[in-house]
C-alpha positions as CSV (number, residue, x, y, z in Angstrom):
1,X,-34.6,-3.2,-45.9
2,X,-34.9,-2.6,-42.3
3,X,-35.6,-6.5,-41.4
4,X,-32.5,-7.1,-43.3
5,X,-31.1,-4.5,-41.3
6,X,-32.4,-5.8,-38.3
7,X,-31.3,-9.5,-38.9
8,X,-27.7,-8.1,-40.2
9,X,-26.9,-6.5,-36.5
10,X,-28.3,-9.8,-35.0
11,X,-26.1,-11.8,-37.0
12,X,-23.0,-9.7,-36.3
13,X,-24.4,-9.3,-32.4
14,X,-24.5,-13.7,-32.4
15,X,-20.9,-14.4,-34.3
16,X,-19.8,-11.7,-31.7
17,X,-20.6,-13.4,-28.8
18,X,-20.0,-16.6,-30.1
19,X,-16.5,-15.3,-30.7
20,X,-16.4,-14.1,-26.9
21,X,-17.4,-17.4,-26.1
22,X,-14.7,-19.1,-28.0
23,X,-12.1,-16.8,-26.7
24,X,-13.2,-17.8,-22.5
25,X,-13.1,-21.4,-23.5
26,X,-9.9,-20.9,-25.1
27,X,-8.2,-18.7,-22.4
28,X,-9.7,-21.5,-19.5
29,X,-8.3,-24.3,-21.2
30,X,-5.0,-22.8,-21.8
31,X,-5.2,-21.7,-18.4
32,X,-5.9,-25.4,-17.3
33,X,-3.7,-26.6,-19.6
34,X,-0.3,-25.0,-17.8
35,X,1.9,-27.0,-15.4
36,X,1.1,-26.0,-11.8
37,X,4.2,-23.7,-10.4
38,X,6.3,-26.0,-7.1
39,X,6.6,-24.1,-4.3
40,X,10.1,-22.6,-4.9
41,X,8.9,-21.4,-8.5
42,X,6.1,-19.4,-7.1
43,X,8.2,-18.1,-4.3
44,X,10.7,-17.5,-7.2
45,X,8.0,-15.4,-9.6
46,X,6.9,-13.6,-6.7
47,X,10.3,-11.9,-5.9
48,X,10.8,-11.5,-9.8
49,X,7.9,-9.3,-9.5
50,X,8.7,-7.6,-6.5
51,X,12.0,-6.8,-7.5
52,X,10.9,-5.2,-10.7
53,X,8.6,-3.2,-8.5
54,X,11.7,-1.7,-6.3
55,X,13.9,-1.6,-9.4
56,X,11.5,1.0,-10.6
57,X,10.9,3.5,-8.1
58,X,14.5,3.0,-7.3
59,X,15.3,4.2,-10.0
60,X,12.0,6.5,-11.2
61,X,14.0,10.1,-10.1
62,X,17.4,10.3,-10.7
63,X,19.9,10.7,-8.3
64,X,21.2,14.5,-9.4
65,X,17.6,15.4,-8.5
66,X,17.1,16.1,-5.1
67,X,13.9,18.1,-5.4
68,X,11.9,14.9,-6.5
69,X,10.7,11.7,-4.6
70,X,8.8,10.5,-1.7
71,X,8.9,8.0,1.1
72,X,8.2,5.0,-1.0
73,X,11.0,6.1,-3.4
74,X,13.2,6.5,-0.4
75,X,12.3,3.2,0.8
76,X,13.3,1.5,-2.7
77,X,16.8,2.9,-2.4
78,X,17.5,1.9,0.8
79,X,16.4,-1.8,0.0
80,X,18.8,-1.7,-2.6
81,X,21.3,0.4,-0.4
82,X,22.2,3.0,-3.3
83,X,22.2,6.6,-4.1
84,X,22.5,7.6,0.0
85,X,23.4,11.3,-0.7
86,X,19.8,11.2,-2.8
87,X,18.1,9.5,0.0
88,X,19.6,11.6,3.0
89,X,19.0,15.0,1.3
90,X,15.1,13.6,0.9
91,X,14.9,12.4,4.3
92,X,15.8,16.0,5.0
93,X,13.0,18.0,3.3
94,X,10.4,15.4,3.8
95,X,11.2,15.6,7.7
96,X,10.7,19.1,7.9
97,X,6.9,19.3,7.7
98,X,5.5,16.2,8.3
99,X,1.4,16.0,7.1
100,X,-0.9,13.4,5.7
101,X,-1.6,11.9,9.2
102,X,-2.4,7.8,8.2
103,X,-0.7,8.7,4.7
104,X,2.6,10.1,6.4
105,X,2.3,6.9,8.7
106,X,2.3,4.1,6.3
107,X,4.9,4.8,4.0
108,X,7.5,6.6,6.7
109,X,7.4,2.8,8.7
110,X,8.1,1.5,5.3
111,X,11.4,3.5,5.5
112,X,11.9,3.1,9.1
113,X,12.0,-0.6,8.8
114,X,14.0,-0.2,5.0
115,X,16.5,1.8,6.6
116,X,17.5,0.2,10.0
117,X,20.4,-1.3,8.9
118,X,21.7,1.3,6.7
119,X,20.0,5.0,7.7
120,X,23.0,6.8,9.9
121,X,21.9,6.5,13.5
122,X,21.4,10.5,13.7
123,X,18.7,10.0,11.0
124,X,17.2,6.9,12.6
125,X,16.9,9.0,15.7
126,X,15.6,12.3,14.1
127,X,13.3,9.6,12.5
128,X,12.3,8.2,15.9
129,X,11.3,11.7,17.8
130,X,8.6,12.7,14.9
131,X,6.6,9.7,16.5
132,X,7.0,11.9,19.5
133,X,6.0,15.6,17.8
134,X,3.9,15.0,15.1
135,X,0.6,13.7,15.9
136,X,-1.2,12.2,13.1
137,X,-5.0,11.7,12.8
138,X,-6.7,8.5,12.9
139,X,-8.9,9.2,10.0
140,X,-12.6,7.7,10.2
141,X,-12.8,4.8,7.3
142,X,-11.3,1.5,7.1
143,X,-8.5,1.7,5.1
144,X,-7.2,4.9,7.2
145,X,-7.7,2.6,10.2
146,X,-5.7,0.0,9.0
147,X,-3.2,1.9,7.7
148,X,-2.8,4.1,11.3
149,X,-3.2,1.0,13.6
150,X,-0.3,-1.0,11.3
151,X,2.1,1.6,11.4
152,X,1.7,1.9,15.4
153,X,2.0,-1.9,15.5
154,X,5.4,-1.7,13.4
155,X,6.8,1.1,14.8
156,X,5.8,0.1,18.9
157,X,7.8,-3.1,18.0
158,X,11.0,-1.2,17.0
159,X,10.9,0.8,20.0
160,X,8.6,-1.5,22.7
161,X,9.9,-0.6,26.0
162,X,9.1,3.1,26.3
163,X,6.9,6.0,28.1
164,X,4.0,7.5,27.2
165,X,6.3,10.7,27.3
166,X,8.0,9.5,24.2
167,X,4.8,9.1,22.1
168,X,2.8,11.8,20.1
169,X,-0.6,9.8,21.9
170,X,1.3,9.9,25.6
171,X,0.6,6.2,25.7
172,X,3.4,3.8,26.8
173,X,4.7,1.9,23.6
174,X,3.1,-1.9,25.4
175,X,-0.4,0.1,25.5
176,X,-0.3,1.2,22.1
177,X,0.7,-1.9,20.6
178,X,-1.8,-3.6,22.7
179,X,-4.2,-1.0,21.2
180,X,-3.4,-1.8,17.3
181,X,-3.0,-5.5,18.1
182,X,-6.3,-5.7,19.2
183,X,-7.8,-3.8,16.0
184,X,-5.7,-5.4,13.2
185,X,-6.7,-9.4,14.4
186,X,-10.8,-7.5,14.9
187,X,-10.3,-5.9,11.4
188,X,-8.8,-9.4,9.6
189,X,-11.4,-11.6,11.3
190,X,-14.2,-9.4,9.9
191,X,-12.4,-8.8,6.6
192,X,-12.0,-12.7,6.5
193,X,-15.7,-13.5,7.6
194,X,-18.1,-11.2,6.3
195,X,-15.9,-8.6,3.9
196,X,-14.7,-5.2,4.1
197,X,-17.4,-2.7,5.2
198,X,-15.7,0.0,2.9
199,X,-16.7,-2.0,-0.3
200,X,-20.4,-1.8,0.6
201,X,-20.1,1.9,1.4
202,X,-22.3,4.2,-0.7
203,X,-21.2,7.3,0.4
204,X,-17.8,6.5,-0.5
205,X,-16.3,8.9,-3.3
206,X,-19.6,10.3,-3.3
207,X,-21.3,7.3,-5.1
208,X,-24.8,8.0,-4.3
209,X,-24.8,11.8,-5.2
210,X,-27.7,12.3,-7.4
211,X,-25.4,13.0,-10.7
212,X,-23.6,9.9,-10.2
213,X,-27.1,7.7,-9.8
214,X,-28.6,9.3,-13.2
């Protein structure tokens, strides 16, 4: 009983990943097997996908709510240049009490850059001096790196001609720029060459605690 048992589950085990198999093979060739995309139809799928992307957090708080929604949010609207009462009335709370340091950083150039053309110059210049009096922390892994030194590259370019004075770091915006430059083409030739260091980190998350290792 138990060797037929035994042979049953190896049986099922076999015609199970024989089935698995079957299914890769199939999946390759019909991968294989599918026209290759021109240039302007990959271009074409890409913004298909983006712009279902900004359709939904355009769109993920409605516009009679203005005690929900964040930068990115924000940043959809103005790309699609609607709901501007929503957006202004955010701008408003959120700019109160800037925090998140590298968080705050990446997704408020997002709406810097989304709103230039459209943000009310009073707003653009309220949105200019917190670069001035918030100072955000660097952070001390990778991806807080990245995301600090890409923001100060963005924003330095938007505004390259000023003093230290007008900076949270009291650097001149050509020294800061300089600064970020310099780490972002470091950071991409290493990322390029021999991989991100975060993905090798094991105390990341807490990985190698000893309840995660059992």
């Amino acid at each position: 009983m138990k060797s037929m048992t035994r042979n049953s589950s190896l049986f099922l085990n076999t015609r199970t990943y024989s089935a698995a198999i079957l299914m890769a093979m199939t999946i390759s060739t019909t991968a294989y097997s599918q026209p290759r995309l021109n240039r302007a139809e990959q271009v074409h799928a890409y913004q298909t996908r983006a712009d279902s992307l900004i359709r939904y957090y355009a769109q993920a708080t409605p516009a009679s709510d203005l005690s929900r929604g964040g930068y990115i949010e924000i940043a959809a609207r103005l790309h699609r240049n609607q709901d501007m009462p929503w957006v202004l009335a955010r701008l408003d709370t959120l700019m109160q009490k800037p925090s998140g340091d590298m968080f705050w950083m990446y997704p408020f150039i997002t709406v810097t850059y989304a709103g230039r053309h459209n943000l009310p110059p009073e707003y653009q210049q309220r949105m200019r001096e917190m670069w001035r009096t918030y100072h955000p922390y660097r952070g001390d892994t990778e991806n807080h790196w990245a995301m600090y030194y890409a923001a100060l590259y963005l924003i330095t370019q938007m505004y390259p001609n000023e003093p230290g004075e007008r900076w949270y770091n009291g650097r001149s915006s050509q020294e800061t720029f300089a600064e970020a430059r310099e780490y972002l083409i470091e950071w991409m030739n290493i990322a390029t060459t021999i991989g991100q260091g975060e993905y090798d980190s094991p105390d990341y998350f807490g990985v190698s605690g000893p309840k995660i290792r059992k």
